[in-house]
C-alpha positions as a LaTeX table, in Angstrom:
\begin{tabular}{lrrr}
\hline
Residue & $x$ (\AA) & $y$ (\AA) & $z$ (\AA) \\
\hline
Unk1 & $-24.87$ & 41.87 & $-14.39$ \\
Unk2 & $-23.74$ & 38.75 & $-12.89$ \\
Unk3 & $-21.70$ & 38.91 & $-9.35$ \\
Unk4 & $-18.46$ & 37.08 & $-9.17$ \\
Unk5 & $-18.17$ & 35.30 & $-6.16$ \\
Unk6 & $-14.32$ & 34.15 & $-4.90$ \\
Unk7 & $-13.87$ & 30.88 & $-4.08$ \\
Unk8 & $-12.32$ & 30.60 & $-0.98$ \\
Unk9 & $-8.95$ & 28.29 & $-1.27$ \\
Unk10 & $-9.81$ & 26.44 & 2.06 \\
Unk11 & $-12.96$ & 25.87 & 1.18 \\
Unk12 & $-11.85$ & 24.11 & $-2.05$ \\
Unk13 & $-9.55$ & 22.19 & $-0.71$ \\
Unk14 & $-11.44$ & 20.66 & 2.36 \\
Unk15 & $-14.49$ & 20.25 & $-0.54$ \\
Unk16 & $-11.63$ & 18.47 & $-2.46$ \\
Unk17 & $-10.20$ & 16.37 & 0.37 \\
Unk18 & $-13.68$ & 15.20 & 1.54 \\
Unk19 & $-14.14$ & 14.04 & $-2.14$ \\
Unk20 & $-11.03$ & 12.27 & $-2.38$ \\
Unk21 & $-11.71$ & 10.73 & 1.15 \\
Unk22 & $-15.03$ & 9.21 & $-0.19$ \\
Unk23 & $-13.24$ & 8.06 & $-3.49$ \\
Unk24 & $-10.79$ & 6.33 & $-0.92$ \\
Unk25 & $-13.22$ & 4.67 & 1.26 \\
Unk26 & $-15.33$ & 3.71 & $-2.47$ \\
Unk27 & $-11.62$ & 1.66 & $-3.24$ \\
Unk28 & $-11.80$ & $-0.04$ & 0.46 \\
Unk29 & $-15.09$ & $-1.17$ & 0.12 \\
Unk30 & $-14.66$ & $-2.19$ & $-3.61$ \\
Unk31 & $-12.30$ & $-5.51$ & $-2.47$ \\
Unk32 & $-10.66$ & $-4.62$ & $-5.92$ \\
Unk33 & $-6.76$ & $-4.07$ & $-6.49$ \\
Unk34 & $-5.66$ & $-0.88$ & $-6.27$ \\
Unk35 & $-4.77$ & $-1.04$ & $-10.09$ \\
Unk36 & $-8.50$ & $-2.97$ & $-11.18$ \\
Unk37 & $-10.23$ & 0.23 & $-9.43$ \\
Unk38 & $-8.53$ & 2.85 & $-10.52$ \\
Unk39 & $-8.83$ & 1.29 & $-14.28$ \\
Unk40 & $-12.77$ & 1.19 & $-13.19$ \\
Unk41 & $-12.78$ & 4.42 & $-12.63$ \\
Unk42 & $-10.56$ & 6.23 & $-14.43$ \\
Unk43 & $-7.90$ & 7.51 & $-12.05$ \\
Unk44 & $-4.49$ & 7.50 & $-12.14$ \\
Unk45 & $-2.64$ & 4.94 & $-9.35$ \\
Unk46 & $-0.42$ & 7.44 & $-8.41$ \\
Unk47 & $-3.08$ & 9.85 & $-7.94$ \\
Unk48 & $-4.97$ & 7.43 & $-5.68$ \\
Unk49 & $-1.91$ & 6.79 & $-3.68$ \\
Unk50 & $-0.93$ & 10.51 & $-3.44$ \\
Unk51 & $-4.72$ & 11.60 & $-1.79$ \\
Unk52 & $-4.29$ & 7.97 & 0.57 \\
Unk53 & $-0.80$ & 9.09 & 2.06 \\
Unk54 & $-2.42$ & 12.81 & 2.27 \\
Unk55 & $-5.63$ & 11.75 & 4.06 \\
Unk56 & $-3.78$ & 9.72 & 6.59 \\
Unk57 & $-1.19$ & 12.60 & 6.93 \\
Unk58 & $-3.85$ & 14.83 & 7.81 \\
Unk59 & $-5.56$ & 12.31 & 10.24 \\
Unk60 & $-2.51$ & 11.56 & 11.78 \\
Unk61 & $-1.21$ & 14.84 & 11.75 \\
Unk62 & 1.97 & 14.58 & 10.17 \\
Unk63 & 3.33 & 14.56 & 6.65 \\
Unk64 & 3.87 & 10.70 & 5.88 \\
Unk65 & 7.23 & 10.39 & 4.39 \\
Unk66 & 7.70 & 6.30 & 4.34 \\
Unk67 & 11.07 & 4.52 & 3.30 \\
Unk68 & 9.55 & 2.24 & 0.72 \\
Unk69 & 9.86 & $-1.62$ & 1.61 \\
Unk70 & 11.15 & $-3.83$ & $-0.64$ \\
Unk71 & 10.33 & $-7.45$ & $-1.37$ \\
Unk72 & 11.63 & $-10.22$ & $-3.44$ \\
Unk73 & 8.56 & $-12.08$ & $-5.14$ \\
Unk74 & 8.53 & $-15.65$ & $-5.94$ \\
Unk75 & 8.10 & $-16.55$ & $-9.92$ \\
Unk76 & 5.77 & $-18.08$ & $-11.51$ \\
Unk77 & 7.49 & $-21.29$ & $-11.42$ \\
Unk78 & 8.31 & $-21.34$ & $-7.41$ \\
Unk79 & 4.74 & $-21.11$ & $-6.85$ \\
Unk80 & 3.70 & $-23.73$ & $-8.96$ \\
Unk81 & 6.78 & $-25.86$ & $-7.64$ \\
Unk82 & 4.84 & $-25.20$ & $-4.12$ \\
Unk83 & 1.57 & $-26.20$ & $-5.46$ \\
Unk84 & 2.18 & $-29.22$ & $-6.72$ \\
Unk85 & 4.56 & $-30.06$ & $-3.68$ \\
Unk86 & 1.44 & $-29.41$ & $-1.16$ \\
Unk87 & 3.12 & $-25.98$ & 0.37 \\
Unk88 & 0.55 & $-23.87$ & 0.33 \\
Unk89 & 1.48 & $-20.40$ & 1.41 \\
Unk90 & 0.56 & $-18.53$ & 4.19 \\
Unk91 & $-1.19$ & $-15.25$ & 3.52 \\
Unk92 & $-1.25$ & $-12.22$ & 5.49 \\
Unk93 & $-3.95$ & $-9.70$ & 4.35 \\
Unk94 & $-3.77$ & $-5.91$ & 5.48 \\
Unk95 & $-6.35$ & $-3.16$ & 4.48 \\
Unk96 & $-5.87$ & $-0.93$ & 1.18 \\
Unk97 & $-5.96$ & $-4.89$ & $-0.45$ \\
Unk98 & $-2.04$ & $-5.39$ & 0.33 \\
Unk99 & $-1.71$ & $-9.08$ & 1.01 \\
Unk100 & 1.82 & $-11.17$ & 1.67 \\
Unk101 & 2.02 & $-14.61$ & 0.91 \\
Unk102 & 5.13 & $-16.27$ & 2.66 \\
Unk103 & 5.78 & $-20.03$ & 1.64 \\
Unk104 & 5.27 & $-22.72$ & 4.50 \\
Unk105 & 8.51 & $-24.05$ & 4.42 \\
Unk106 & 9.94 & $-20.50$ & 4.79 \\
Unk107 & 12.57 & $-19.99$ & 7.55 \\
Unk108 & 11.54 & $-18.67$ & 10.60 \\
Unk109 & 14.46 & $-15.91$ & 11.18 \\
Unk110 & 12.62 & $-14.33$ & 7.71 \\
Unk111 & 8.92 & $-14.66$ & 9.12 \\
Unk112 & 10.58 & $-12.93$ & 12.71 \\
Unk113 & 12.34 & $-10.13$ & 10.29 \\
Unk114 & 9.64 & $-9.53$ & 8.11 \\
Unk115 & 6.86 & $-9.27$ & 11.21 \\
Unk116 & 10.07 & $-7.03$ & 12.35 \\
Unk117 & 9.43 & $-4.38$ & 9.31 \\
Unk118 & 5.88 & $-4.62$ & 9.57 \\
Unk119 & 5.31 & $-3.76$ & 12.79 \\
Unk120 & 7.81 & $-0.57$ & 12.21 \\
Unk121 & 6.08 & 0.28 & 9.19 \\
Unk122 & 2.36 & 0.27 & 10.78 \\
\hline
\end{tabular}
């Protein structure tokens, strides 16, 4: 007869989180967008981003409950308008590949506000 042995729930999960924290670092490492890697592998976005604000909830120890940030994006044609003109943006990379491009002739009360928002959302 074969024994049936219980899976504990703790263990699953931590077995699960230290999966999903591997998967996570596998994304940082890949230099891919978040959409391009999960299309690689076969994952959901929103599943990636649920297990990302979950890990850092648990290293931070809190639940991770952001207002989401808005931003206006530039079309296509502003940004080849900039090209052409020889305003080449300035980019700001951050980790989890987010990366904000702000135009060189933009005004400097944005840049201050938008630093402003940054700094309270880090």
């Amino acid at each position: 007869m074969m024994e049936v042995i219980p899976i504990n729930t703790n263990e699953h999960a931590a077995l699960k989180a230290d999966l999903w924290a591997e998967r996570i670092r596998a994304f940082q490492e890949s230099g891919l967008s978040r959409k391009d890697w999960c299309q690689q592998n076969e994952i959901p976005q929103s599943t990636l981003s649920y297990w990302i604000r979950k890990i850092r909830a648990a290293d931070t120890g809190t639940e991770c409950f952001a207002e989401p940030v808005f931003a206006k994006l530039p079309s296509e044609q502003n940004l080849q308008v900039n090209a052409i003109a020889g305003n080449p943006p300035v980019a700001i990379l951050f980790p989890d590949n987010i990366r904000i491009e702000v135009a060189a002739d933009c005004p400097a009360r944005l840049i201050t506000a938008l630093l402003q928002v940054l700094k309270n959302y880090a």
